[in-house]
Each structure stands twice: as C-alpha cells, then as structure tokens.
N, C-alpha and C positions, 0 to 999 in steps of 0.2 A: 200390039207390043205389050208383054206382062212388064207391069214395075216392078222395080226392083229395092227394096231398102233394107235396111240393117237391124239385127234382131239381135237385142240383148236377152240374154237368160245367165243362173247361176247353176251350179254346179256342185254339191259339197264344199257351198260357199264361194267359191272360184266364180269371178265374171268372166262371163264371154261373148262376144259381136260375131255375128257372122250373115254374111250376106244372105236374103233367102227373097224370093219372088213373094209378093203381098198373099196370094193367093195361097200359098201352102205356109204363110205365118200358124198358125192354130196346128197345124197338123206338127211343125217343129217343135212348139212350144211344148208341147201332148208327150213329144219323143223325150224331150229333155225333161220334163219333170220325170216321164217313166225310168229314163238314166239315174236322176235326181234319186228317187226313191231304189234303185235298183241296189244304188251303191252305197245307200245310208243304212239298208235292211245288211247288206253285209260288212258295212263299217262297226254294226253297232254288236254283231256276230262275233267281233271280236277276236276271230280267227286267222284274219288277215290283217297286215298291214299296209301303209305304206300309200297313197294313193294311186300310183302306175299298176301296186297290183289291185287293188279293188278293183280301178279299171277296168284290168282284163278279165278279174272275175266276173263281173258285171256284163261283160263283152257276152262274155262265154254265155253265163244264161243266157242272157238275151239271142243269140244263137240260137241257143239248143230250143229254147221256146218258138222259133221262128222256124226250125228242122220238124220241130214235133209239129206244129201247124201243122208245115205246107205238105205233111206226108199221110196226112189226115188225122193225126191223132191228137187228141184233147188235153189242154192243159187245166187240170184239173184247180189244181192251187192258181191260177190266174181267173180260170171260171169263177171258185170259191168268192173270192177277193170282188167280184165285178157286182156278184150279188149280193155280196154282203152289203159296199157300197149303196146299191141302189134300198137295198131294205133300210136305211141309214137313212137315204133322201127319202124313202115313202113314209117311213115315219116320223120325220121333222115336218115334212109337209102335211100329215094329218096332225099332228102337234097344232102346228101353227092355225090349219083350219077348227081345230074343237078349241081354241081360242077366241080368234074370232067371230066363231057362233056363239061363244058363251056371255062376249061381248056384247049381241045384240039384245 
C-alpha cells in the first residue's frame, strides 16, 4: 500500500497542501517550483497581469513545451537553460575543489 501525506509548496508566494503519495513527493515538488519559475519569468515580463492570467499563460507554455516534446521536437530555450545550469554546478564544484586543494 503507497503512503499517502500532504505536501506543502508555494506558489507566487501563494501556499498550498495537497495530497500526493510519498513516492512521487520530489517529482511534485520539481513540477511546482518549474510552475514557480514559469510564472515569475512572466510576472516579471510585465505584459501580463493578474494572477489567473499568468496562470494560464504559464499553463499554455508549459503545453506547448510538452506538445513540442512529445512530437519529437526540441526545446531549445529549455535545453539552453538545463546547461547553462549544469555549467553553473561544474563550476562551483571545481571552485570549491581548487580551494580545498590550495588548502592542503
């Protein structure tokens, strides 16, 4: 039997609870900060208001990213964004390593 508990996260500052089996905790969490970010990249866009619509602007990408996937095609500006990231983590972690070698 999967457990079952309650998973808070926020939102455009907005809290919210919602039930989610233990096992797909992290995979909820992953979606909601990706909403998180979705809708603070076009809050801050300026072009919208309102939170219902950012919302569904937010909706909508996140769609259309998930149409472009599943149809085989590449999202580029998400690719971008994933490396950039990871060039971010490999360079903090060589940082941190040519410190503690200079330490010894």
């Amino acid at each position: 039997m999967t457990k079952v508990s309650n998973l808070d996260f926020s939102i455009l500052d907005r809290d919210f609870s919602v039930a989610c089996p233990d096992s797909e905790r992290q995979n909820l969490l992953a979606a909601a900060q990706y909403l998180d970010n979705k809708m603070r990249e076009i809050q801050q866009g300026g072009k919208v208001s309102g939170q219902d619509r950012i919302a569904i602007m937010a909706g909508l990408n996140i769609a259309y990213e998930l149409l472009t996937t599943q149809s085989g095609g590449v999202n580029l500006g998400s690719l971008k964004q994933k490396v950039h990231d990871l060039e971010t983590k490999l360079d903090q972690a060589l940082s941190e390593q040519k410190q503690l070698s200079s330490t010894d």
